[in-house]
N, C-alpha and C positions, 0 to 999 in steps of 0.2 A: 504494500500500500504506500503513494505516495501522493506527494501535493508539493506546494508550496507556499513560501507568506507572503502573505496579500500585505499586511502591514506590521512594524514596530510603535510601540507607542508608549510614552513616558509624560508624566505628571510633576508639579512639584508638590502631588497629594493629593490623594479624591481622584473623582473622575468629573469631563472626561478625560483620559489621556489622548495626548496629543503624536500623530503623525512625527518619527523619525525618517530619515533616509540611509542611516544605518546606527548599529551600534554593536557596542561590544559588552560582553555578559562577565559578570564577575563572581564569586561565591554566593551571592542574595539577589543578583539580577543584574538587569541592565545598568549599568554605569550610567546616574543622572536622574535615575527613576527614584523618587521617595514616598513611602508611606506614612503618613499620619497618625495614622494608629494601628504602633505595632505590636499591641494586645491582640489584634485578630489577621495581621496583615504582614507580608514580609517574612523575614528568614529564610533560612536554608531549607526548609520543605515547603517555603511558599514563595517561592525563589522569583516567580514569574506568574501570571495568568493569564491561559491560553484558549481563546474561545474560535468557531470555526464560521467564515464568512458566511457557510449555507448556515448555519444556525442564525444567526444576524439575519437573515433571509429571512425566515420561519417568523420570526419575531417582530419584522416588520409586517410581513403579509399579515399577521393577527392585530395590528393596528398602534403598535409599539414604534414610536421614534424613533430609532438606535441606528448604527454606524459603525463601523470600526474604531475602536478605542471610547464609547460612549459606557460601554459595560465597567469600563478600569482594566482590561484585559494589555496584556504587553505587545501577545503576537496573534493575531488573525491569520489566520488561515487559509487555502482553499484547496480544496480537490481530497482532503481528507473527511470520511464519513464518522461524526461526533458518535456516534452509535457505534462505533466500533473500536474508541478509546477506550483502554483499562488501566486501571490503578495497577501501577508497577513494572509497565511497559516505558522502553528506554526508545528517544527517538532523534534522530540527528536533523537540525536546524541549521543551514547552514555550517561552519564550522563548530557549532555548540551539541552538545549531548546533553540533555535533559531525561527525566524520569518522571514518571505521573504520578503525585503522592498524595491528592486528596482531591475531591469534591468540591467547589467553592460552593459556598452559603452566600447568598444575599442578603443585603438589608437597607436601611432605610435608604442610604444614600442612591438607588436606583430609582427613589419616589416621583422624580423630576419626567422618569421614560413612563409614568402611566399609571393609574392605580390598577393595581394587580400583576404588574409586573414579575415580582418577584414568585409568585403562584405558578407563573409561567413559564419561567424558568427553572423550580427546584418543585418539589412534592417527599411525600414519606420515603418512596419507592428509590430517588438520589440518593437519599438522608442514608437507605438500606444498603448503600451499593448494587442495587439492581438496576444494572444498563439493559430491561426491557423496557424500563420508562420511556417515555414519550419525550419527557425531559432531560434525559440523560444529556449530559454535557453543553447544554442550551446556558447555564449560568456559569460555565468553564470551569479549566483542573487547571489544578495548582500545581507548578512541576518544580523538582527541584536543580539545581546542575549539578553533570555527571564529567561534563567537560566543559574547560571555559574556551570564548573565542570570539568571533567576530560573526554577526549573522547580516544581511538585508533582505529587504520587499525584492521577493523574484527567487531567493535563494530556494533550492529545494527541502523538503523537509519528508522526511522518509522514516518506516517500522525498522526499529534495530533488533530488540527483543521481545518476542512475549510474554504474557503469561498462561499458564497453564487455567 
């Protein structure tokens, strides 16, 4: 399975994050990108958040505003099917290796994209690890680095390992 990123995007906290034209990934993420609160945000297993352009798709078509980089997501995606991320699968971004290490949860801060937003993007069924939801990966994974380096918009982004 392969694709590539549609975009990078970096904050100086909150969303939305905004369109890079490249950058380079360090032990917590992108170099420049800062989280506000990093009681629920950031670290080494929340290195980055990575949502997929067809899910952005999904979510407009139900009548949701959003964009790339409006979720607080770092790399958008395209050509990879969100339903077929797993927790613990390793995958190469450009020069960078990343690992999938959790679920993102939303909250208020997505209030601005709609009431109900957040409904629409996570359920019990996320909460469970059950990638039959409908929602699976529509609120994006939190990945952590496996390799540092340099990634842009265009670079490939391809399955290194699965899991079982």
């Amino acid at each position: 399975m392969a694709g590539q990123i549609l975009q990078l995007s970096v904050s100086k906290g909150g969303v939305p994050k905004y369109a890079v034209l490249g950058a380079e990934v360090g032990p917590v993420g992108i170099l420049g990108d800062i989280q506000q609160n990093t009681k629920y945000h950031g670290g080494p297993r929340q290195a980055m958040l990575w949502i997929t352009a067809e899910g952005i798709e999904e979510l407009k078509a139900a009548g949701f505003p959003v964009y790339p980089g409006a979720l607080g997501e770092n790399v958008t995606t395209t050509g990879v099917d969100r339903r077929t991320v797993r927790l613990g699968q390793q995958w190469r971004m450009g020069e960078v290796i990343v690992e999938v290490t959790k679920m993102r949860e939303p909250c208020f801060k997505l209030d601005p994209y709609g009431p109900g937003i957040q409904k629409a993007v996570y359920d019990a069924e996320v909460k469970a690890g059950d990638f039959s939801s409908a929602r699976w990966g529509l609120a994006g994974f939190y990945l952590s680095i496996v390799k540092l380096g340099t990634f842009a918009p265009g670079d490939p982004v391809a399955l290194l390992t699965d899991v079982a």
